[in-house]
C-alpha positions in Angstrom: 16.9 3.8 -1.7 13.5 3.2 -0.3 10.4 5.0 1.5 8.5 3.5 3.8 5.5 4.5 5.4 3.2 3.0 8.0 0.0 2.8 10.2 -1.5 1.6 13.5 -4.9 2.1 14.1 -8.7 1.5 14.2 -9.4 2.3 10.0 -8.6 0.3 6.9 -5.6 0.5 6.7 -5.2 1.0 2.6 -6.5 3.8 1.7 -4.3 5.1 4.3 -1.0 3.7 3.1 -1.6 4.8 -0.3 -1.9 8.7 0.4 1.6 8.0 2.4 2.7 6.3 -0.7 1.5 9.7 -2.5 3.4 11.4 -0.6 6.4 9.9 -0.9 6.3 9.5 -5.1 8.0 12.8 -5.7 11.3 10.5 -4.5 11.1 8.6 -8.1 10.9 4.8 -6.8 10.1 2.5 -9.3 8.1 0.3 -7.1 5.9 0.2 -4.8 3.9 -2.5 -2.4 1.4 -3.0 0.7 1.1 -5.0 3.0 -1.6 -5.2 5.4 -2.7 -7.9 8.5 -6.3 -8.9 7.8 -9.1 -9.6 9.8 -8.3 -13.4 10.0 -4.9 -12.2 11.4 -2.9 -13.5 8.1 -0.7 -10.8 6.0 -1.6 -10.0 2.6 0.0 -8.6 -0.1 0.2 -6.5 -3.1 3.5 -5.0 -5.0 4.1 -4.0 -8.2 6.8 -2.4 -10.5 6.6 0.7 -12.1 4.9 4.2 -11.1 1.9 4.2 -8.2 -1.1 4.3 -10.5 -0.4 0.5 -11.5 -0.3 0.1 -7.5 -3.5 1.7 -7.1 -5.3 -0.3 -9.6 -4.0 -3.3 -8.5 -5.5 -2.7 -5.7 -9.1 -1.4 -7.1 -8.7 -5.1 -9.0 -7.9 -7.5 -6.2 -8.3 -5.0 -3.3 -7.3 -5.9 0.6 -8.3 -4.3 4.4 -6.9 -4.5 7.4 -5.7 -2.8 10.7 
């Protein structure tokens, strides 16, 4: 089973996709990832296994923005 959540629009992205992510954490994955089209137009990426928080501060440690 899987959740997915997304965005089109004007502001970074991220801190966006993470309150959907939020919201959807009640479900009990056990993973969780972003992925996000940067400024230079390439996809970046950031996943990992295990409850949001260790999402979140993958994120806060090698963060990413986009559109």
């Amino acid at each position: 089973m899987c959740g997915i959540f997304g965005y089109v629009g004007g502001r970074d992205a991220t801190p966006i996709l993470l309150e959907g992510l939020r919201r959807l954490e009640y479900r009990g994955y056990d993973s969780a990832g972003l992925a996000v089209i940067g400024p230079d137009g390439r996809i970046a990426v950031r996943r990992e296994a295990g409850k949001l928080s260790r999402l979140i501060e993958l994120v806060a440690t090698a963060p990413l923005s986009g559109r």
